[in-house]
N, C-alpha and C positions, 0 to 999 in steps of 0.2 A: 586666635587661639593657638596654644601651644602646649609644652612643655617646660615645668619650671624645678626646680630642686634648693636646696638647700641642708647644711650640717649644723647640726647644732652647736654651741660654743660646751666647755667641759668645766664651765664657772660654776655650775650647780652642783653635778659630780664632785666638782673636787674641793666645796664647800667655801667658793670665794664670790657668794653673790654679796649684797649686802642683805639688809633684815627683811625678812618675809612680812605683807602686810598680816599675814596669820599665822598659827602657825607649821612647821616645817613639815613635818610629818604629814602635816595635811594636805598638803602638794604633789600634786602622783603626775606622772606620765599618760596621756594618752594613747588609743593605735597606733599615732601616726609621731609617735616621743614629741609632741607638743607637750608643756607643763600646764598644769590646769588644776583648782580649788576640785577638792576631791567630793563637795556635798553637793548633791541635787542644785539644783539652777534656783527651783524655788522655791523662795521663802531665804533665800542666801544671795540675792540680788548685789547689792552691796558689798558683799564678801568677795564672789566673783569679780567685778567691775574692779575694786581693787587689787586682785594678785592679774587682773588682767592689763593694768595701766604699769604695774611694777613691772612685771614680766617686758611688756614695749618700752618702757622708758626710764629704767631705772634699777634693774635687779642685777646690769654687768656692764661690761662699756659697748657690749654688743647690742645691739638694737634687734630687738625680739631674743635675744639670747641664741641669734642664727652666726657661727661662724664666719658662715657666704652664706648666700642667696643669691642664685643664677635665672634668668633665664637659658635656658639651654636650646629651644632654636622653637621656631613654628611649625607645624606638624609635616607643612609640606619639603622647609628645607631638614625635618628629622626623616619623613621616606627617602630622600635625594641619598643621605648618607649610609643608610638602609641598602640602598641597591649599592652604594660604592661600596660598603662591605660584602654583598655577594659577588661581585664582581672582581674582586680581590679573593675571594675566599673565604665563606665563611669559618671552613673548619680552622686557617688561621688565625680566627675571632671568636674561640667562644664564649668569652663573659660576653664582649660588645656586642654578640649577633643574638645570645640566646637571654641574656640575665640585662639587657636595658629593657624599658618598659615601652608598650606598646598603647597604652593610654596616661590619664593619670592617676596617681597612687600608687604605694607598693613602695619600697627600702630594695637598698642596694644594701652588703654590708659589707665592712670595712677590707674582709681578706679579699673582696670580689672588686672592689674600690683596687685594692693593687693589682690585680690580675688588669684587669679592664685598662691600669695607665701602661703597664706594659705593652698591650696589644695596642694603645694607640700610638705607644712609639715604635711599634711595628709597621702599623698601617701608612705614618710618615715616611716609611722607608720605600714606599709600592712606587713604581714604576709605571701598574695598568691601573688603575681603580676606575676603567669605562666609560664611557661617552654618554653625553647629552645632549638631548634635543632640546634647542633654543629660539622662538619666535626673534625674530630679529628687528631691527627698525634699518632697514634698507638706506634711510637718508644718514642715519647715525654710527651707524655699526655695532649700535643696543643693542642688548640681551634684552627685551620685555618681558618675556616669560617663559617659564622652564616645563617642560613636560617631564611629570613625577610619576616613574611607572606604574607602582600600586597605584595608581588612580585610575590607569589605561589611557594615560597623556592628559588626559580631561581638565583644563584650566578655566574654565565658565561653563558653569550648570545653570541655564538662563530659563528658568522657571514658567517667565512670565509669555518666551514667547516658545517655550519647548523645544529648545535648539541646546545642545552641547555641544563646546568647541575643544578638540584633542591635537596633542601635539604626538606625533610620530617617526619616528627613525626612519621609517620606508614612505608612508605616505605623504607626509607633511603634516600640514592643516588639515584636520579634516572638519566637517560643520555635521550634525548628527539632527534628523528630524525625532524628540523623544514622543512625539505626538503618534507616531503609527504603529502599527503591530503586523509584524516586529518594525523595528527603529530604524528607519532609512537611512544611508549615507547621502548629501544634496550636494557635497561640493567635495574638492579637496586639492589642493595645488602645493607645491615647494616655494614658489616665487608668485605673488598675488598684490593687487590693491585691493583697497577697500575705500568708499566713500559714501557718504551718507543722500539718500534718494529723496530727490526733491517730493517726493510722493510716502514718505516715511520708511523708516526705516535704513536696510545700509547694503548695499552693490557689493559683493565681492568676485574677484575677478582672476581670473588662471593668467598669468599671465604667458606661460608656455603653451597650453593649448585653447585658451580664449572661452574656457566655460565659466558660466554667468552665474549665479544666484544671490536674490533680493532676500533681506531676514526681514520679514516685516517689525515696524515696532523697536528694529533691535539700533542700537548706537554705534559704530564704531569700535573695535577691540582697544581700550584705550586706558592701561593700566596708572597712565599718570593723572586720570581723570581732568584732561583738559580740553579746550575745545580746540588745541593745534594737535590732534591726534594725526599718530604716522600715515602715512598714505599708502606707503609700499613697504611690504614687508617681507621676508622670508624664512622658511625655515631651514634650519645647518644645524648638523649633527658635530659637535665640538669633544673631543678626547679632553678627560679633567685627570687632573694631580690632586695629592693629596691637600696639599694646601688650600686648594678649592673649598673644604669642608672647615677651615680654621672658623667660620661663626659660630661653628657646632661643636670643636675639637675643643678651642682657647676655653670657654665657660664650663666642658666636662670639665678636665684636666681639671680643674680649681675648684669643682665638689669631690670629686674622686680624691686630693693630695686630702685635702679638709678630714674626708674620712680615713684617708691612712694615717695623720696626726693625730687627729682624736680619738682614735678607735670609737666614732658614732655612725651610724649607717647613712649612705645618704639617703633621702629623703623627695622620692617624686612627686610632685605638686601641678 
């Protein structure tokens, strides 16, 4: 799950689609400036299904009549970028910290589209944009997983056996029992193995001061889902640049221009 956007093309606006399967006037905009047959669904079956096949396949050389269509990142690398804008400064980002959206839906509009590419060529300029805590793979010198503050580092909410695993800038690992009241801490190291218990379940192990605990039921921390999962891992707190965020930066930038060209708003999805 994520976040997706897209602009619409300006072929309808500016009267350069080809023929409407009905007619023209009868084509409205909806909340979200999708185009759509203006009569009720029912009893206009057919009517719809056609301006909705023209609309995808036929009414521009644009496909859906979208300019772009971005994804713009998953929800957990859109917090990562989130904290590197407070950590830069929000007040030097106020489209990007207060006018992006925080689920989905909602329109950006076109003067806030330029504001917003301003401050991300601002933000390419930063020097600090903050550190991350990153699960490591000890043998490799992997990144496996990244602790996303708003979440409270938390990278597996393991349901089945009532264990949360959090990544932290001062503690490490931590393993979190959700079963008791209040929520125990059972483990928590910098530098750890982990290996799966011939009696079920999975060993983990401090390796600086030798504290133990078994998750019963649980597998191995093993994002690539295989059965060579890392052995020894660590956690390292790493300083990022800005460029760190270009998965998130490259795909704005190219709804944001989209809506300073068109003057159409972008369009959260």
């Amino acid at each position: 799950m994520g976040l997706d956007a897209f602009v619409r093309c300006r072929c309808w606006q500016d009267g350069r689609t080809t023929t409407a399967p009905v007619p023209a006037d009868m084509i409205v905009e909806d909340g979200e400036r999708y185009l759509m047959f203006s009569m009720p669904y029912e009893r206009h079956e057919e009517q719809h299904h056609r301006v909705d096949d023209w609309i995808r396949n036929g009414a521009c050389p644009h496909k859906r009549m979208d300019l772009v269509s971005e994804r713009i990142a998953n929800w957990s690398g859109y917090r990562l970028f989130q904290s590197a804008l407070e950590a830069a400064g929000l007040a030097n980002f106020p489209t990007l910290s207060a006018e992006l959206p925080n689920n989905n839906g909602g329109q950006l509009s076109p003067t806030s589209a330029a504001a917003a590419l301003v401050e991300i060529g601002l933000f390419r300029t930063q020097s600090d944009v903050g550190t991350e805590t990153n699960l490591i793979d000890a043998a490799t010198g992997e990144a496996l997983m990244t602790g996303v503050p708003s979440y409270s580092g938390v990278f597996i909410w393991d349901g089945r056996t009532k264990h949360n695993f959090a990544l932290d800038a001062d503690a490490g690992l931590t393993i979190i029992n959700t079963s008791t009241d209040p929520e125990s801490e059972i483990f928590r190291a910098h530098n750890f193995t982990q290996k799966q218990s011939l009696r079920g379940g999975t060993w983990f192990t401090n390796l600086d001061t030798g504290q133990r605990a078994r998750i019963p039921a649980r597998e191995p921390i093993n994002p690539k889902e295989s059965a060579n999962y890392p052995r020894r891992l660590r956690v390292q707190n790493t300083p990022v640049t800005p460029d760190r965020f270009d998965y998130i930066l490259n795909p704005l930038t190219r709804v944001l221009q989209a809506s300073v060209d068109t003057d159409n708003p972008v369009v959260w999805c």
